[in-house]
CHARMM internal coordinates of N, CA and C (Angstrom, degrees):
IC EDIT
DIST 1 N 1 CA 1.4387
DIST 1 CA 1 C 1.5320
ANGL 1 N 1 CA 1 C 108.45
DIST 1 C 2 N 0.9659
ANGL 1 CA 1 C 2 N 127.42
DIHE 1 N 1 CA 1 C 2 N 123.58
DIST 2 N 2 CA 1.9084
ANGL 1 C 2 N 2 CA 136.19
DIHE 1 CA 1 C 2 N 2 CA 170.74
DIST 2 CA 2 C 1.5508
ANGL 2 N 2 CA 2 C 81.07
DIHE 1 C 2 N 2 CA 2 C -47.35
DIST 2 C 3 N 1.5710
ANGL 2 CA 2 C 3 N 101.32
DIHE 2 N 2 CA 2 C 3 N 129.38
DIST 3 N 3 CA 1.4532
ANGL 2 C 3 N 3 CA 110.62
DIHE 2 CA 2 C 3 N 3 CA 150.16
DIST 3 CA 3 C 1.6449
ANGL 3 N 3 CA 3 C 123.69
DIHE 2 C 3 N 3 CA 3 C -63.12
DIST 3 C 4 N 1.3468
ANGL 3 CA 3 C 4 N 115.62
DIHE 3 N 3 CA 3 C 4 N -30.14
DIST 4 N 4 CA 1.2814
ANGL 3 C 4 N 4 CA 110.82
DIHE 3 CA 3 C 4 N 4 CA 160.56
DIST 4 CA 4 C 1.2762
ANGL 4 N 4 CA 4 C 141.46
DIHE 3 C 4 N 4 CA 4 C -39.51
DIST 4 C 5 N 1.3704
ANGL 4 CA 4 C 5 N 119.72
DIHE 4 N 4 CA 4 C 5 N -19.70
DIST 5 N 5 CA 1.3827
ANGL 4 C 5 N 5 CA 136.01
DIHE 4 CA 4 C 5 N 5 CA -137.62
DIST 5 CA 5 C 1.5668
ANGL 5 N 5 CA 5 C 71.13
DIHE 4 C 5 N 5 CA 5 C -126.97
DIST 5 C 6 N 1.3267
ANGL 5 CA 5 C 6 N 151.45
DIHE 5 N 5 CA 5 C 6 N -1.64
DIST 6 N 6 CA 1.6844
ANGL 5 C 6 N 6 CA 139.05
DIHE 5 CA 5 C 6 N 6 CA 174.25
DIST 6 CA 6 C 1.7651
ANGL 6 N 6 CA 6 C 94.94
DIHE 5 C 6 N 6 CA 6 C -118.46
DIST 6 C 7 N 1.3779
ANGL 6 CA 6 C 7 N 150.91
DIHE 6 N 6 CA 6 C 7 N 18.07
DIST 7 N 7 CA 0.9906
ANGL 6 C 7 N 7 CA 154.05
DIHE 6 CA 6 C 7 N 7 CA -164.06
DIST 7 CA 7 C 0.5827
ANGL 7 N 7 CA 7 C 155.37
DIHE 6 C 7 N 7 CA 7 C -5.55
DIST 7 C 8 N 1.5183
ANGL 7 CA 7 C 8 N 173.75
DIHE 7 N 7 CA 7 C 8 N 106.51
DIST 8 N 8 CA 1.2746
ANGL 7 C 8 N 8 CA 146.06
DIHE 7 CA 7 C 8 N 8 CA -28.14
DIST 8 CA 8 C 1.6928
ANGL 8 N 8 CA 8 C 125.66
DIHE 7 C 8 N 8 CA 8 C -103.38
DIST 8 C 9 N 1.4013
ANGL 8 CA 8 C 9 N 88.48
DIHE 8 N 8 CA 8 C 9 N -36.63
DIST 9 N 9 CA 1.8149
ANGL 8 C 9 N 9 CA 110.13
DIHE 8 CA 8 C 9 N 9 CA -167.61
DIST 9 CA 9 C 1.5754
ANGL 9 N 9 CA 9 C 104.11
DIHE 8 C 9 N 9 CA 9 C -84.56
DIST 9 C 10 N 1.5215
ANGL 9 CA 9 C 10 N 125.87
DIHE 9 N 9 CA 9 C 10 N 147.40
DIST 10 N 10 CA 1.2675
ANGL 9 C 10 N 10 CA 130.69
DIHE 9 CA 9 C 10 N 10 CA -158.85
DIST 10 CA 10 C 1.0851
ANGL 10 N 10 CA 10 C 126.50
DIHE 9 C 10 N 10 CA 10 C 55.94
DIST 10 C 11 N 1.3309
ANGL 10 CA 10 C 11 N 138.50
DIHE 10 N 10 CA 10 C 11 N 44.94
DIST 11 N 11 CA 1.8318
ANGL 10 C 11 N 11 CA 155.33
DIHE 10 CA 10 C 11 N 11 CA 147.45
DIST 11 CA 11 C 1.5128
ANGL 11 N 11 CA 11 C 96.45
DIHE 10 C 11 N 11 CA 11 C -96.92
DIST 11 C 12 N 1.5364
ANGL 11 CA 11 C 12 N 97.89
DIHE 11 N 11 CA 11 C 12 N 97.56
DIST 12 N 12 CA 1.9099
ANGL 11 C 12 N 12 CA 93.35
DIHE 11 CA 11 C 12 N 12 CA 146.11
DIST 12 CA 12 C 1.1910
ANGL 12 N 12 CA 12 C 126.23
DIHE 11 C 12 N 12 CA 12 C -122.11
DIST 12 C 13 N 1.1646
ANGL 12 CA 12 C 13 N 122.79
DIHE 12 N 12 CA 12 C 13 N -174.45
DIST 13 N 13 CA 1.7643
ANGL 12 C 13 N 13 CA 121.44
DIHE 12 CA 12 C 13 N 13 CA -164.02
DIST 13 CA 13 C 1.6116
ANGL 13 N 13 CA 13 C 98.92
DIHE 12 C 13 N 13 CA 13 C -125.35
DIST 13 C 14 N 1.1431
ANGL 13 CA 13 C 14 N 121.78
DIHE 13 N 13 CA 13 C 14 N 87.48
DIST 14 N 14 CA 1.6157
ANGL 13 C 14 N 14 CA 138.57
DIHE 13 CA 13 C 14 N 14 CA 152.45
DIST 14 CA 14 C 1.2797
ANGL 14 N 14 CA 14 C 109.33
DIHE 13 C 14 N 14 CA 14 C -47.80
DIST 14 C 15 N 1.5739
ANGL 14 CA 14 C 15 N 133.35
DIHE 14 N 14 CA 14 C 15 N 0.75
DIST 15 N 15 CA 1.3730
ANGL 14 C 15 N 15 CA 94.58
DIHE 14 CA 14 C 15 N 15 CA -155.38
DIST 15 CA 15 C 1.8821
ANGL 15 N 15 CA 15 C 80.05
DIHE 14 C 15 N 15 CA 15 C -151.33
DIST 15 C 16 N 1.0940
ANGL 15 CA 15 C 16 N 120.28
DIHE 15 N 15 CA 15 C 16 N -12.32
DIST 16 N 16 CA 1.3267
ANGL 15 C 16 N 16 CA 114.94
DIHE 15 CA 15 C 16 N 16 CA 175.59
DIST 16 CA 16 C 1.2111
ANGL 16 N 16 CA 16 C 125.28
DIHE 15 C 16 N 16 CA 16 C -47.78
DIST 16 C 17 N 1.7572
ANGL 16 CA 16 C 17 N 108.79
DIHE 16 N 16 CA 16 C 17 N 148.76
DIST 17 N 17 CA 1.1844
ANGL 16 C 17 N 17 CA 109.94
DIHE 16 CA 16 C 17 N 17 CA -159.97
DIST 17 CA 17 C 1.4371
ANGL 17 N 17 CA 17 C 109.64
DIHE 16 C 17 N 17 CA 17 C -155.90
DIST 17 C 18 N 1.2398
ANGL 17 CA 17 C 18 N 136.59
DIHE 17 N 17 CA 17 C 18 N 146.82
DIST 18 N 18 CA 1.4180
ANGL 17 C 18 N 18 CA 135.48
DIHE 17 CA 17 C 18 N 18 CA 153.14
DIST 18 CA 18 C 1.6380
ANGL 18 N 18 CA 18 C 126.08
DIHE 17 C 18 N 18 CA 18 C 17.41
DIST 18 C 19 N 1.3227
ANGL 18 CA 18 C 19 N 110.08
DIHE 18 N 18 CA 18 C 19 N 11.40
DIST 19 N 19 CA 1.1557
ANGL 18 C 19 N 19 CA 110.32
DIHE 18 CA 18 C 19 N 19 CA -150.14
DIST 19 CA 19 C 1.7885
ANGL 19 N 19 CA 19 C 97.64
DIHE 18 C 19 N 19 CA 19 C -127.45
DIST 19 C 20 N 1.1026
ANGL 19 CA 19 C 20 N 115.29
DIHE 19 N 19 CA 19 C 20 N 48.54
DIST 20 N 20 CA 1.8443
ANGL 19 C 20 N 20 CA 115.19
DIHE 19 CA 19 C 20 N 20 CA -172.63
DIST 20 CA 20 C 0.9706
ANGL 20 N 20 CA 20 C 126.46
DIHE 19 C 20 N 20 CA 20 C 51.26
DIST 20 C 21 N 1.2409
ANGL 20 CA 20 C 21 N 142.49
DIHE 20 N 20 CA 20 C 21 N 26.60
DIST 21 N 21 CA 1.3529
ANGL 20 C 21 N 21 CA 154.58
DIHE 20 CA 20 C 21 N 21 CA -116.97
DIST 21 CA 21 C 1.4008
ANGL 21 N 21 CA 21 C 132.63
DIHE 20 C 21 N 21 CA 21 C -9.76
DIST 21 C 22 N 1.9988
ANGL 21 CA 21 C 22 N 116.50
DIHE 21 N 21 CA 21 C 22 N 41.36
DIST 22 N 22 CA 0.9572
ANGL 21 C 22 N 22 CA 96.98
DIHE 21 CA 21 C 22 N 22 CA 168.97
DIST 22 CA 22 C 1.5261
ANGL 22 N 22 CA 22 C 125.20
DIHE 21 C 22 N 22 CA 22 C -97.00
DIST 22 C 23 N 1.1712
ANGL 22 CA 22 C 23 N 132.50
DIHE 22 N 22 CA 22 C 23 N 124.12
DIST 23 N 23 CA 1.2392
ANGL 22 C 23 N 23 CA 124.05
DIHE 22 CA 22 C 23 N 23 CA -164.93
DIST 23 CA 23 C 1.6059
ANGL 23 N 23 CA 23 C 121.79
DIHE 22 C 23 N 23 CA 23 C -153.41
DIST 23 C 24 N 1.5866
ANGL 23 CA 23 C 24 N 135.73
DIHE 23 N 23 CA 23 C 24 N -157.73
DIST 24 N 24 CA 1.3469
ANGL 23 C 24 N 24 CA 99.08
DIHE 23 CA 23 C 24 N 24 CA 173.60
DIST 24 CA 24 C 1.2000
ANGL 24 N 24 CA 24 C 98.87
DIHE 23 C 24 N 24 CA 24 C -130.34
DIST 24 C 25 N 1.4807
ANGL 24 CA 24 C 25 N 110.60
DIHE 24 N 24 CA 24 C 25 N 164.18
DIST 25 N 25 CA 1.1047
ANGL 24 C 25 N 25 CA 137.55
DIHE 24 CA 24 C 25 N 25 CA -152.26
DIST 25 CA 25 C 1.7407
ANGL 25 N 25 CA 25 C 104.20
DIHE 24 C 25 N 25 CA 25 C -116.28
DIST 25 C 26 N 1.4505
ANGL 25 CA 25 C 26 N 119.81
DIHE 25 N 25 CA 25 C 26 N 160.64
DIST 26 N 26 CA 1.4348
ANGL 25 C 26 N 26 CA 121.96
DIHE 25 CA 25 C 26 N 26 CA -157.11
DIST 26 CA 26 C 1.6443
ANGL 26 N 26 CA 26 C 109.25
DIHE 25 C 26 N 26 CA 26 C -156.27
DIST 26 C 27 N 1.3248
ANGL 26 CA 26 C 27 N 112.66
DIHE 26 N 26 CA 26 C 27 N 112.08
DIST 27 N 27 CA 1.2755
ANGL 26 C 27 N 27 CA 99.21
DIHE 26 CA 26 C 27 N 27 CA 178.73
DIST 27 CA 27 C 1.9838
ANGL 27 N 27 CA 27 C 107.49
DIHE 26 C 27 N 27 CA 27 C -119.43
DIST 27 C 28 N 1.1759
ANGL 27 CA 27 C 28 N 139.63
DIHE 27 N 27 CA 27 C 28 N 157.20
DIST 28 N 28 CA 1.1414
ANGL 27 C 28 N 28 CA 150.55
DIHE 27 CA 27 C 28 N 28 CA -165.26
DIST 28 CA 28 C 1.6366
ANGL 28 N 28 CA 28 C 109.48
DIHE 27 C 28 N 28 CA 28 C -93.18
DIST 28 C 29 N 1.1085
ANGL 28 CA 28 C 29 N 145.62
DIHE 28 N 28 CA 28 C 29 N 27.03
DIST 29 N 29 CA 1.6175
ANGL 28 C 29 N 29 CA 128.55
DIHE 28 CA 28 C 29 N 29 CA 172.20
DIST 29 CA 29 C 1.2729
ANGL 29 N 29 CA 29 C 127.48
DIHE 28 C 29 N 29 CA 29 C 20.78
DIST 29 C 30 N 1.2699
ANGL 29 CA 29 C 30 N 109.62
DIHE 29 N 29 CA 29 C 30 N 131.65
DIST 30 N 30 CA 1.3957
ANGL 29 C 30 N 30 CA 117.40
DIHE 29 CA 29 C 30 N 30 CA 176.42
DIST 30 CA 30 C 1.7213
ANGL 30 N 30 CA 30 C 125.79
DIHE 29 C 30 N 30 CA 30 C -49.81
DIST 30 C 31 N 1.5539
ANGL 30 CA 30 C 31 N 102.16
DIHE 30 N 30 CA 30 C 31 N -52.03
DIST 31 N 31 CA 1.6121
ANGL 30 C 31 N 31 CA 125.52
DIHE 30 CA 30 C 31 N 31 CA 130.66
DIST 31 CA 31 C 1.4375
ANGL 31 N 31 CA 31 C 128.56
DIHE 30 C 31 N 31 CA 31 C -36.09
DIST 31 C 32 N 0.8764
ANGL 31 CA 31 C 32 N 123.47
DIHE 31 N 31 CA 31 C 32 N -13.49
DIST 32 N 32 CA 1.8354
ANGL 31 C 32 N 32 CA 116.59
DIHE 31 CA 31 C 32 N 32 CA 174.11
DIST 32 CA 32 C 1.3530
ANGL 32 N 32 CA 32 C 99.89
DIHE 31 C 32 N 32 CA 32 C 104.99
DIST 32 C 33 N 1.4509
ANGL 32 CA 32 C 33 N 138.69
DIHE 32 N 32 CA 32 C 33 N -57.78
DIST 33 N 33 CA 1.5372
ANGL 32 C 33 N 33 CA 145.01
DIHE 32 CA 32 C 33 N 33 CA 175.20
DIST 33 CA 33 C 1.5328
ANGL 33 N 33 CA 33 C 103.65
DIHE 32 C 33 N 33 CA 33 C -7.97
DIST 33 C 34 N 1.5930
ANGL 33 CA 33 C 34 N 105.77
DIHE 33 N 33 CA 33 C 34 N 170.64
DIST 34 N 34 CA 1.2858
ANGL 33 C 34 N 34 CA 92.05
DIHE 33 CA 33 C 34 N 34 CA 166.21
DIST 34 CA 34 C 1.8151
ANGL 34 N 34 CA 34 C 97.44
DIHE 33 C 34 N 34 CA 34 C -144.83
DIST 34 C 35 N 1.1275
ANGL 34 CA 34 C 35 N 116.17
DIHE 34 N 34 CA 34 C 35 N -165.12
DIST 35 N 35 CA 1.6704
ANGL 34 C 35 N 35 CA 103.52
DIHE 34 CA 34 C 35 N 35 CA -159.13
DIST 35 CA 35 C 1.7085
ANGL 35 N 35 CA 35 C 96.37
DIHE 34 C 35 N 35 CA 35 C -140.67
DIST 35 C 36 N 0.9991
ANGL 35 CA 35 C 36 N 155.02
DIHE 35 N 35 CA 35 C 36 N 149.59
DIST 36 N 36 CA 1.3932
ANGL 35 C 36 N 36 CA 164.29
DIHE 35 CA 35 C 36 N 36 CA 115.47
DIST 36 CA 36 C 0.9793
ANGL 36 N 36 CA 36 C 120.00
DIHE 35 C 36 N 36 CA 36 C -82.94
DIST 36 C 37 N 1.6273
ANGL 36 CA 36 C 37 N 116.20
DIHE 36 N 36 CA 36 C 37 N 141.12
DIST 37 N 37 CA 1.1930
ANGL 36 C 37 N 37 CA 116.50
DIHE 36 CA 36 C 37 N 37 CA 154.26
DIST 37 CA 37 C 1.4036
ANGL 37 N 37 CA 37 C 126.18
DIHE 36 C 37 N 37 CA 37 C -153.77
DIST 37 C 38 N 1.3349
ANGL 37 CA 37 C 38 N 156.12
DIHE 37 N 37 CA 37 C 38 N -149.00
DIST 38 N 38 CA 1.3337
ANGL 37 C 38 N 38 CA 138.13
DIHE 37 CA 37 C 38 N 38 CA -168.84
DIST 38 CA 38 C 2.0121
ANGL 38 N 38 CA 38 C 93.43
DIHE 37 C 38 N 38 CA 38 C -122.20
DIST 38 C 39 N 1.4860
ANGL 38 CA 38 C 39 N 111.22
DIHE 38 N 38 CA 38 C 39 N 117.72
DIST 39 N 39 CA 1.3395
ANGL 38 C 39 N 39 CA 100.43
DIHE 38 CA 38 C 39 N 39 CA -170.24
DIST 39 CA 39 C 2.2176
ANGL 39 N 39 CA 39 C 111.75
DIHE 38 C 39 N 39 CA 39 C -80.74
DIST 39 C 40 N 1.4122
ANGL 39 CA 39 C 40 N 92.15
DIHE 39 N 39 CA 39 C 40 N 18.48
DIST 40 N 40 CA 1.7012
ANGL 39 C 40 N 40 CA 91.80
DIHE 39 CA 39 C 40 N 40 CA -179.49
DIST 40 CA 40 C 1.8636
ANGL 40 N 40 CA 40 C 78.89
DIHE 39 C 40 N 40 CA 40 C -98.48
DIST 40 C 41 N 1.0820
ANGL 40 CA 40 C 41 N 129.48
DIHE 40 N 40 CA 40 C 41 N -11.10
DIST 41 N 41 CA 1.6558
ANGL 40 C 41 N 41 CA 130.08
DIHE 40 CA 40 C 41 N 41 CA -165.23
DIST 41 CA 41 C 1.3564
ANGL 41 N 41 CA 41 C 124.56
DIHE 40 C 41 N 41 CA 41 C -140.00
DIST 41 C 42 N 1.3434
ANGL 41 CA 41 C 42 N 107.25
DIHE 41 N 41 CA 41 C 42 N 55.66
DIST 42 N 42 CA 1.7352
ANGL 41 C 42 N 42 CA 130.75
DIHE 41 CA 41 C 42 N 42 CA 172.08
DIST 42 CA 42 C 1.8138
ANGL 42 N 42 CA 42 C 101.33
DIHE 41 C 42 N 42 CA 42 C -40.28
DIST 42 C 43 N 1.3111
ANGL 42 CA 42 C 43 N 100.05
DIHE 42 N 42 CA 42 C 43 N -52.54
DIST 43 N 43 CA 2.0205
ANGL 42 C 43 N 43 CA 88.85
DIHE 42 CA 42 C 43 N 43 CA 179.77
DIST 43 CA 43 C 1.2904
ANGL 43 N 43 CA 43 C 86.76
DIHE 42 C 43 N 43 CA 43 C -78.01
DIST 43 C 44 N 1.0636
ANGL 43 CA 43 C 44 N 164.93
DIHE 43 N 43 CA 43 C 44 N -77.64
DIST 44 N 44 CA 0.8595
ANGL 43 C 44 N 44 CA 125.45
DIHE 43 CA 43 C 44 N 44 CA -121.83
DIST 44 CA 44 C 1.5997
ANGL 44 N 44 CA 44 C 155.51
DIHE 43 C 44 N 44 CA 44 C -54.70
DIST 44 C 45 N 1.1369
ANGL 44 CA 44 C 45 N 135.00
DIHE 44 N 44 CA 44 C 45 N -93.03
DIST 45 N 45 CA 1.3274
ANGL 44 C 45 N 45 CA 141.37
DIHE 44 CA 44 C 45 N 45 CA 167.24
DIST 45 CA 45 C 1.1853
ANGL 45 N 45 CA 45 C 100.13
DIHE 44 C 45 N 45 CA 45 C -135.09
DIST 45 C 46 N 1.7378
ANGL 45 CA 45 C 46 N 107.60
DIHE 45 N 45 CA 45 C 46 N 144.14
DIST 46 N 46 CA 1.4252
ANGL 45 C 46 N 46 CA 120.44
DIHE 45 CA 45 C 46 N 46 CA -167.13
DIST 46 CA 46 C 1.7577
ANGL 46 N 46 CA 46 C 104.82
DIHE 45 C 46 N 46 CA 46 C -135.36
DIST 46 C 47 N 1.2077
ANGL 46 CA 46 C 47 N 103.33
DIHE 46 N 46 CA 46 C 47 N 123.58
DIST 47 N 47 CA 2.1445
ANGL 46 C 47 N 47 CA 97.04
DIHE 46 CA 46 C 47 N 47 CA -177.52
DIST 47 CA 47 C 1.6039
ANGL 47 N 47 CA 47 C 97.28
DIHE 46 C 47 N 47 CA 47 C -98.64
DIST 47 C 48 N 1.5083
ANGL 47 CA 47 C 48 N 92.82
DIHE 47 N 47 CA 47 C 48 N 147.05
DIST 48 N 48 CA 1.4887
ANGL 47 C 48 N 48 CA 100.33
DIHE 47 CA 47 C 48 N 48 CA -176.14
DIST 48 CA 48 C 1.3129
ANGL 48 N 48 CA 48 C 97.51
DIHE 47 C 48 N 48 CA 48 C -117.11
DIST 48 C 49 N 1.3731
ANGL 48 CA 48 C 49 N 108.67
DIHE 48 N 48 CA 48 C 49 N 153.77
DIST 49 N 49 CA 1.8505
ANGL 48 C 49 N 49 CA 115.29
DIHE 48 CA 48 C 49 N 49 CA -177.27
DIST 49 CA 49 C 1.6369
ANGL 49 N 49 CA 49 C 94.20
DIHE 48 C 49 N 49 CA 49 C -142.92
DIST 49 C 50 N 1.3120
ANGL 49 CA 49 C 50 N 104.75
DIHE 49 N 49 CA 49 C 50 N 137.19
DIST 50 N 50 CA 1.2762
ANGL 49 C 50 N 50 CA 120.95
DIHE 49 CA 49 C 50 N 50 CA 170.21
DIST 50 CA 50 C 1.6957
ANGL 50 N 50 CA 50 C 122.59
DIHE 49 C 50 N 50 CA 50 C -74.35
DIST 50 C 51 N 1.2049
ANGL 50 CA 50 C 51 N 128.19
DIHE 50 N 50 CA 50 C 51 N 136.97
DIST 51 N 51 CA 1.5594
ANGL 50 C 51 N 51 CA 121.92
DIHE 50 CA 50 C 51 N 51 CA -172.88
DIST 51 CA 51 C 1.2667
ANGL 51 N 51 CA 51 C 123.51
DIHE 50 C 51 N 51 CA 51 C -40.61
DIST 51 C 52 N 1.4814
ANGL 51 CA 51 C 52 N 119.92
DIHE 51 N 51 CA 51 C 52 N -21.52
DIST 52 N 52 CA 1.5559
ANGL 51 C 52 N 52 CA 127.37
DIHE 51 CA 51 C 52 N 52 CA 158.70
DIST 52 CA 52 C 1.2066
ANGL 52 N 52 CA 52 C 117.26
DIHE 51 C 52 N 52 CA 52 C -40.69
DIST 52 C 53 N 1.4628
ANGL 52 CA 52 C 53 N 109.39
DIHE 52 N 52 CA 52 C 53 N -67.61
DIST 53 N 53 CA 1.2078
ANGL 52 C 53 N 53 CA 147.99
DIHE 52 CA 52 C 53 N 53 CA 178.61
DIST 53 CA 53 C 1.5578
ANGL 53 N 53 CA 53 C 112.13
DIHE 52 C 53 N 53 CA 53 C -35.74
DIST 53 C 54 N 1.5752
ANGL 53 CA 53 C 54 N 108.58
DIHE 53 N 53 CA 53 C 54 N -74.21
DIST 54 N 54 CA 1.6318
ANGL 53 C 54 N 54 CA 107.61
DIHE 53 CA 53 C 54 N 54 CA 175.48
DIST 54 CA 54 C 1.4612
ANGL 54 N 54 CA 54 C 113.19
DIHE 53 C 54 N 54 CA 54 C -73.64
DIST 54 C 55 N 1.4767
ANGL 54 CA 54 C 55 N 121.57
DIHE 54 N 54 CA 54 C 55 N -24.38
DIST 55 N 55 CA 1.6160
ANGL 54 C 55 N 55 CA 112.21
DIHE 54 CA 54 C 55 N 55 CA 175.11
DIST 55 CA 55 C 1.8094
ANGL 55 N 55 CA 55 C 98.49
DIHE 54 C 55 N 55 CA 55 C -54.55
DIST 55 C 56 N 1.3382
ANGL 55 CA 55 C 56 N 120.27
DIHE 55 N 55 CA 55 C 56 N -51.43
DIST 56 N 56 CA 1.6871
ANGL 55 C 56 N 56 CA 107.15
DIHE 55 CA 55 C 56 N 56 CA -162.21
DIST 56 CA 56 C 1.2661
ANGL 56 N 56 CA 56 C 102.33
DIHE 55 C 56 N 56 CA 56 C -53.70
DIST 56 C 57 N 1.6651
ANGL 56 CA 56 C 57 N 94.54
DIHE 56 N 56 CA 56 C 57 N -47.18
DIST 57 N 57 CA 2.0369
ANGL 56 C 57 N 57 CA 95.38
DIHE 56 CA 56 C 57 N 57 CA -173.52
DIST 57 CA 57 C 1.2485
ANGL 57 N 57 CA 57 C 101.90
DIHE 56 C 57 N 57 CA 57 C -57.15
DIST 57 C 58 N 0.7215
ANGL 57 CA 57 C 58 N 153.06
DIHE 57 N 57 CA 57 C 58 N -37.58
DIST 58 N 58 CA 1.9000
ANGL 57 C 58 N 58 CA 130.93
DIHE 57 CA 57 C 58 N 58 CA -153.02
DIST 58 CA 58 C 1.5304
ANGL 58 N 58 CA 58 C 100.41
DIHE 57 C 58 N 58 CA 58 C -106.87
DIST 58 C 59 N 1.6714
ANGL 58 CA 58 C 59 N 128.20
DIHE 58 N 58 CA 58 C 59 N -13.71
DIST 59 N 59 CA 1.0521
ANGL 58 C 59 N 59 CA 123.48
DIHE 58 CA 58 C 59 N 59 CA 157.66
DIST 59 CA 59 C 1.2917
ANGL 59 N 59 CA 59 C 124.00
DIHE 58 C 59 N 59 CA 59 C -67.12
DIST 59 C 60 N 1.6006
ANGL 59 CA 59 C 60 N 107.35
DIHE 59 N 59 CA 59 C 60 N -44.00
DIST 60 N 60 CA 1.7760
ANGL 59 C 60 N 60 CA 114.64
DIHE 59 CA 59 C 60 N 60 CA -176.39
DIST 60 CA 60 C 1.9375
ANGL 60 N 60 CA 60 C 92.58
DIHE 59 C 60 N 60 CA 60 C -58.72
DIST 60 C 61 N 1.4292
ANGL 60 CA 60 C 61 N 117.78
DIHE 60 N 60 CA 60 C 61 N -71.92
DIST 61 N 61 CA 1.6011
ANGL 60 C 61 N 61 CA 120.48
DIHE 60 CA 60 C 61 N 61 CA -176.22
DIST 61 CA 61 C 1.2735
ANGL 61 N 61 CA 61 C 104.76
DIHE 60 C 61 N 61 CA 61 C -33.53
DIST 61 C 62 N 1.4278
ANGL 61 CA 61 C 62 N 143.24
DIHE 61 N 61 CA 61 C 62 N -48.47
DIST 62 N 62 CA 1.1820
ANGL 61 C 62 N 62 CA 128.53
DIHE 61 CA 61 C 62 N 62 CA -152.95
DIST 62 CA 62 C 1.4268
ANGL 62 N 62 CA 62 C 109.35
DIHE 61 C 62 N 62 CA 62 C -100.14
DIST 62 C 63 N 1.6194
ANGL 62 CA 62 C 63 N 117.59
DIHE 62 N 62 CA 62 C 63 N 3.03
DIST 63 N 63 CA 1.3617
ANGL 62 C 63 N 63 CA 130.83
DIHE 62 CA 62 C 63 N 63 CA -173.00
DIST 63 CA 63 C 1.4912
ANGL 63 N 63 CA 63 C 87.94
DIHE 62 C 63 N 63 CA 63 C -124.89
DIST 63 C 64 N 0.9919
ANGL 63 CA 63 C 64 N 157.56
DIHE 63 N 63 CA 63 C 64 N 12.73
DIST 64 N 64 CA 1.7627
ANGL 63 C 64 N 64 CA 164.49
DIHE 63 CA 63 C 64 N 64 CA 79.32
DIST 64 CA 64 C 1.6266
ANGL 64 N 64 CA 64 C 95.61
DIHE 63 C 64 N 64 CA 64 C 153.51
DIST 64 C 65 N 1.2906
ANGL 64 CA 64 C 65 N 121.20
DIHE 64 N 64 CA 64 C 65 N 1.29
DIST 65 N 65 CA 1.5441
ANGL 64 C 65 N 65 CA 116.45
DIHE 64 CA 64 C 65 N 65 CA 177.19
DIST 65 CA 65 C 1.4861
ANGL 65 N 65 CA 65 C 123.50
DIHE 64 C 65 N 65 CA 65 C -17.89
DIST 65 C 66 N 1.3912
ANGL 65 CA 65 C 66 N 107.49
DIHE 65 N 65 CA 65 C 66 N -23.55
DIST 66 N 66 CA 1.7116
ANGL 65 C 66 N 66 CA 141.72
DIHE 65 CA 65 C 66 N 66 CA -147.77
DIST 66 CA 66 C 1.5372
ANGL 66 N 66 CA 66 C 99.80
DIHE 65 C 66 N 66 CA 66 C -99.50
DIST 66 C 67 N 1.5280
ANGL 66 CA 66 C 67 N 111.47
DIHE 66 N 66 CA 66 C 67 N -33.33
DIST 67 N 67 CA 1.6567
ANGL 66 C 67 N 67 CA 104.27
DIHE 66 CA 66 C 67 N 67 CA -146.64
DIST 67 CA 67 C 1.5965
ANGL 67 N 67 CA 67 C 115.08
DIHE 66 C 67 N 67 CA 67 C -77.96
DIST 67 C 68 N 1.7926
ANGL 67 CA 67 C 68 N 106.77
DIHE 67 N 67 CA 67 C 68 N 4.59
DIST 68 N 68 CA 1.2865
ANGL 67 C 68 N 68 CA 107.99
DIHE 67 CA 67 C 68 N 68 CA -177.78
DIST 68 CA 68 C 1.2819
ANGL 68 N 68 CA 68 C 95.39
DIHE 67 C 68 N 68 CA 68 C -72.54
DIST 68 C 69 N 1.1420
ANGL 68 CA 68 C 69 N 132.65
DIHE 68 N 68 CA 68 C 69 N -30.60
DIST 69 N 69 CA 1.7544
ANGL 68 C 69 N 69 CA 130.62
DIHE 68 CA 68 C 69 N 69 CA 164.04
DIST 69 CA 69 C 1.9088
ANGL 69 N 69 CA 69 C 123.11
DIHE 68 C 69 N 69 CA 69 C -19.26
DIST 69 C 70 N 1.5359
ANGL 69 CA 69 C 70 N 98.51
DIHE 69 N 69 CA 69 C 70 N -33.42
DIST 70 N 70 CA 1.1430
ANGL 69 C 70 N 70 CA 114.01
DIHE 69 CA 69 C 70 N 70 CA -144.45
DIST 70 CA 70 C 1.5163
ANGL 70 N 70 CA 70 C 110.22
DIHE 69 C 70 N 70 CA 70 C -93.32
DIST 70 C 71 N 1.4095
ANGL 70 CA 70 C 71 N 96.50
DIHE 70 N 70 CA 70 C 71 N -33.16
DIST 71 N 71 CA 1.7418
ANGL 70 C 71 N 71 CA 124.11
DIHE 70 CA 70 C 71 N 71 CA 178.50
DIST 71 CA 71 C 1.8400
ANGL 71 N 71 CA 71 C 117.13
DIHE 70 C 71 N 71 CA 71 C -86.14
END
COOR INIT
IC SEED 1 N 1 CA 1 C
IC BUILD
């Protein structure tokens, strides 16, 4: 879905960092869903994940499933 097409107000960046600010951005659905998108790329394309969806993710990350990322 073009992130455009969900519009402008309620995208914040939880996760920004040191990094010029490009980073990603997160908005909450009226529906529960949640929205991404690339904050150097407001039109661009935005993936939506259902609350299932981000509960595993932020369970697997915070239970480090993730941290081979890191190495």
């Amino acid at each position: 879905m073009p992130a455009s097409a969900l519009g402008t107000d309620g995208w914040r960046k939880p996760w920004s960092g040191p990094n010029g600010g490009s980073c990603v951005e997160v908005m909450k659905l009226a529906d529960g869903r949640v929205a991404l998108r690339q904050s150097t790329d407001p039109d661009g394309p935005a993936l939506i994940y259902t609350v299932r969806e981000m509960e595993q993710f932020l369970h697997g990350a915070k239970g480090g499933q993730a941290d081979f990322l890191l190495t």
